[in-house]
C-alpha positions in Angstrom: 159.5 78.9 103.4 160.0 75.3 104.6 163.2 73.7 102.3 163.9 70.0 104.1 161.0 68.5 103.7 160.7 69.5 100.0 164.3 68.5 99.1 164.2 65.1 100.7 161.0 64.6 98.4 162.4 65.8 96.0 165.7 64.0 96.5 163.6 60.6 96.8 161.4 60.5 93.3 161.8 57.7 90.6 162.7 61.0 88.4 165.6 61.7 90.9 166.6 58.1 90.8 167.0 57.9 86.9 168.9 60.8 87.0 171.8 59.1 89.8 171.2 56.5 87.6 172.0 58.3 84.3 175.1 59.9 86.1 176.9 56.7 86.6 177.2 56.4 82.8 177.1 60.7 82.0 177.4 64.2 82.9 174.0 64.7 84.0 173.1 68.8 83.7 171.0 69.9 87.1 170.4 73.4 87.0 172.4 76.9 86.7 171.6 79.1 90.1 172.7 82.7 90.9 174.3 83.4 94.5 171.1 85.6 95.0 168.6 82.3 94.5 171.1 80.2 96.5 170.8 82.6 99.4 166.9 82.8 98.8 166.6 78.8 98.9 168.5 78.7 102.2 172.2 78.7 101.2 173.8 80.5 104.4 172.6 77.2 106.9 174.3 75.0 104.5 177.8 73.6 105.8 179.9 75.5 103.2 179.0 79.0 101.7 181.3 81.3 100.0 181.9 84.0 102.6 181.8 87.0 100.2 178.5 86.1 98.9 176.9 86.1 102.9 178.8 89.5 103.5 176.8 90.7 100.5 173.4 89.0 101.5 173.5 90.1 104.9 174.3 93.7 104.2 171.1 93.9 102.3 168.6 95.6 104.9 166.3 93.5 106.2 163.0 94.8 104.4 165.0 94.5 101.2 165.9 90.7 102.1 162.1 90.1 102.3 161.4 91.9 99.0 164.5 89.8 97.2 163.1 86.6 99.0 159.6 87.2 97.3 160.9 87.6 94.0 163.4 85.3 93.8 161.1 82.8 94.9 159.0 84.2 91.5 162.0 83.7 89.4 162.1 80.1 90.8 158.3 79.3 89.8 158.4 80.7 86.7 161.3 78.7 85.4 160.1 75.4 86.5 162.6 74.6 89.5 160.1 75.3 92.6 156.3 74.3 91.7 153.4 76.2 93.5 150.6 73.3 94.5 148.4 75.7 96.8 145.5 76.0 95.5 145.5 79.5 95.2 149.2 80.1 93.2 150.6 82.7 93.8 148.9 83.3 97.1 151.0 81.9 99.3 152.3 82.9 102.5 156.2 83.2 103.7 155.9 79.9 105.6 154.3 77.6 102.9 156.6 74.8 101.5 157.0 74.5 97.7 157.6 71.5 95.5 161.1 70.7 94.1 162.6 69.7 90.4 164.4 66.9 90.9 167.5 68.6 89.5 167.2 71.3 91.8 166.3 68.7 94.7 169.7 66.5 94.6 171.8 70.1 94.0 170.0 71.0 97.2 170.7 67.4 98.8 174.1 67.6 98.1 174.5 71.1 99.2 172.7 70.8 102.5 173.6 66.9 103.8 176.9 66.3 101.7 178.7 62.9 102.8 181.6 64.8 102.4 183.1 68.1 100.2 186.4 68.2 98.2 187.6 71.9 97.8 189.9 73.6 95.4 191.7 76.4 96.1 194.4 78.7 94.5 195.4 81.2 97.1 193.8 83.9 95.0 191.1 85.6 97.3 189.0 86.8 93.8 188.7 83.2 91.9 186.4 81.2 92.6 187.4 77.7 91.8 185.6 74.0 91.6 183.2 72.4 94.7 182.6 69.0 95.1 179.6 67.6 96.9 179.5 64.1 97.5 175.5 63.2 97.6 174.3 60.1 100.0 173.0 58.4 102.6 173.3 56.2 105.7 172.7 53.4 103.6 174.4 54.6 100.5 177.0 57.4 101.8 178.1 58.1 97.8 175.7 57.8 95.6 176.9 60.3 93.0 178.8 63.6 93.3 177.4 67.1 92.3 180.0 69.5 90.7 179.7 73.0 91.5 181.1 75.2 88.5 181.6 78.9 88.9 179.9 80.4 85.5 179.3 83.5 83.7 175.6 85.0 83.3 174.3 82.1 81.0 173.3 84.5 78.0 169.6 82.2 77.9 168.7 83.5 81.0 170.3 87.1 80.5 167.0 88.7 79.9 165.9 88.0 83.7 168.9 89.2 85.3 169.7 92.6 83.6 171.3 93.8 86.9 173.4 90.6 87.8 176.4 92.7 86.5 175.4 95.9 90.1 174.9 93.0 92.5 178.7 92.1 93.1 179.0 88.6 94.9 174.9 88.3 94.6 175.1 88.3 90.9 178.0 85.4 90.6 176.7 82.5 89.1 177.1 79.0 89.3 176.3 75.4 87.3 175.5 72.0 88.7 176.3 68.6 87.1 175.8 65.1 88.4 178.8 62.9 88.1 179.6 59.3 89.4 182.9 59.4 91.9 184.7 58.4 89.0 183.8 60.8 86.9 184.7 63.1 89.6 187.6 61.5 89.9 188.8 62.3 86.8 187.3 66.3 85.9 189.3 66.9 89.6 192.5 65.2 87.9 192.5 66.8 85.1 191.8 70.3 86.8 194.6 69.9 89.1 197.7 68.0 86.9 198.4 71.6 85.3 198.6 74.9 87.2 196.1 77.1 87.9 195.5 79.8 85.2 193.2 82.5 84.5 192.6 83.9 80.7 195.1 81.6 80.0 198.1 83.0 82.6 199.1 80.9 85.7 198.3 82.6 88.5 199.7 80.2 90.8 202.5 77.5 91.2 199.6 74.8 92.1 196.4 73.6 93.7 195.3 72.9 97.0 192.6 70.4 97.5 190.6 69.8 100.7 188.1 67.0 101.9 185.9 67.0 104.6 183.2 65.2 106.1 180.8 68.4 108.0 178.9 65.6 109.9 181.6 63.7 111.2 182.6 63.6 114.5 186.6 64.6 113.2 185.3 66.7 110.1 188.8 68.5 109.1 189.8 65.0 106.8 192.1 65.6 103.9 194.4 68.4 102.2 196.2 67.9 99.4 198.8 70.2 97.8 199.4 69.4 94.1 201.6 70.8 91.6 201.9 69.6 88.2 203.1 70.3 85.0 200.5 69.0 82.9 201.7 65.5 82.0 202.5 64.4 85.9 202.0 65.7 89.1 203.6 65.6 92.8 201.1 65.2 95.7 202.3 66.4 99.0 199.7 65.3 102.2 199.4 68.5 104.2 197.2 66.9 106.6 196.0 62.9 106.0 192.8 60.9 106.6 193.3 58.1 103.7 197.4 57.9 104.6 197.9 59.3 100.2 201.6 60.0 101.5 204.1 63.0 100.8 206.1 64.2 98.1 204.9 61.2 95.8 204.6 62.1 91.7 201.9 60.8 89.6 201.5 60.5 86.2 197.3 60.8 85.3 196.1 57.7 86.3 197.9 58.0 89.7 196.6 61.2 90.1 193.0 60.0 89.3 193.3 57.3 91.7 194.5 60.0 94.5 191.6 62.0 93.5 188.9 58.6 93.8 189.9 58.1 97.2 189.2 61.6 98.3 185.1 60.8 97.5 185.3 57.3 98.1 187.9 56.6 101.2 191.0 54.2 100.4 190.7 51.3 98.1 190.6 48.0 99.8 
């Protein structure tokens, strides 16, 4: 199956501009995707892929790839996100291209030719944790951000997934929202001013947040580590592209700000 073509349709419609539009003013709900359809709609030649999940996908024998390919593509079609134009649906061969939702088609933008990629990360090898994708252009290098949120099995979609639960890493799932930098901005700031807890325990003394810039020609950019207490944080540069400085404490606002620049680049 051809993707690129499809995406940067996709990515291009007046339905696909409304929606950047919409997300400079609100959360802007794209779509909810299991690792198994990410891998299916070309997620292993994208510049950043959980490792655990391509372990899992590329143990799979290789007639059983096919056979999960096929059906996964299915699963696609029938809930709207990938629309079959042959004319003969359902007919088509491995190599045929597909048409893309908008929703799915800036996910997959932003997924496959990010401007740049902010990471959060815990230390903890089994949580998964936030992904930022900046989405743009040559001409318009941010024009909105996609947020990558690890999820539970949505329970309206339960019914075609019975086996997520036997699949391990294949059967994580994971939501998509279109934000404005901002916006971004501020879901990163608040995620990050307090430690990092699971089922309500901390699990860790802070955050460490990572940008980078996969086509650049000096890609590694920013990391950050943050440690906060809820009401104010300290921001130590473990490695600097924007110059955000070490050992410095921010209330919220300052800590938004610190957060703007990292999808952005400095204020000038």
């Amino acid at each position: 199956m051809m993707w690129d073509p499809a995406i940067a349709a996709a990515e291009r419609t007046e339905a696909a501009r409304h929606l950047i539009a919409q997300a400079r003013v609100d959360v802007v709900d794209l779509v909810t995707l299991s690792a198994l359809e990410l891998c299916v709609l070309g997620g292993l030649r994208q510049p950043l892929f959980e490792e655990r999940v391509a372990r899992a996908w590329t143990q799979l024998g290789e007639r059983q790839r096919r056979k999960v390919m096929d059906e996964g593509t299915a699963g696609l079609v029938r809930r709207g996100l990938l629309v079959d134009d042959s004319p003969q649906p359902g007919k088509r061969g491995r190599g045929g291209t597909y048409a893309i939702k908008p929703e799915l088609g800036l996910m997959l933008a932003a997924r496959s030719r990010p401007s740049s990629i902010v990471v959060t990360d815990i230390g903890h090898p089994n949580l998964r944790t936030q992904r930022f994708y900046v989405l743009g252009d040559q001409t318009e290098p941010v024009r909105g951000v996609v947020v990558e949120e690890p999820a539970a099995l949505p329970a309206d979609i339960a019914d075609r997934f019975p086996y997520a639960q036997k699949l391990g890493p294949l059967g994580w799932f994971y939501q998509y929202f279109l934000v404005s930098p901002a916006k971004a901005a501020e879901i990163l700031a608040e995620l990050t001013i307090s430690p990092p807890r699971h089922a309500g325990v901390a699990v860790a003394p802070g955050w460490t947040v990572a940008a980078y810039c996969p086509a650049s020609r000096s890609p590694e950019g920013e990391r950050l580590s943050i440690r906060g207490d809820g009401v104010s944080a300290r921001v130590d540069s473990l490695g600097t592209r924007n110059g955000s400085g070490n050992g410095t404490e921010y209330d919220a606002a300052g800590l938004r700000a610190v957060m703007y620049r990292l999808f952005v680049g400095p204020v000038r």
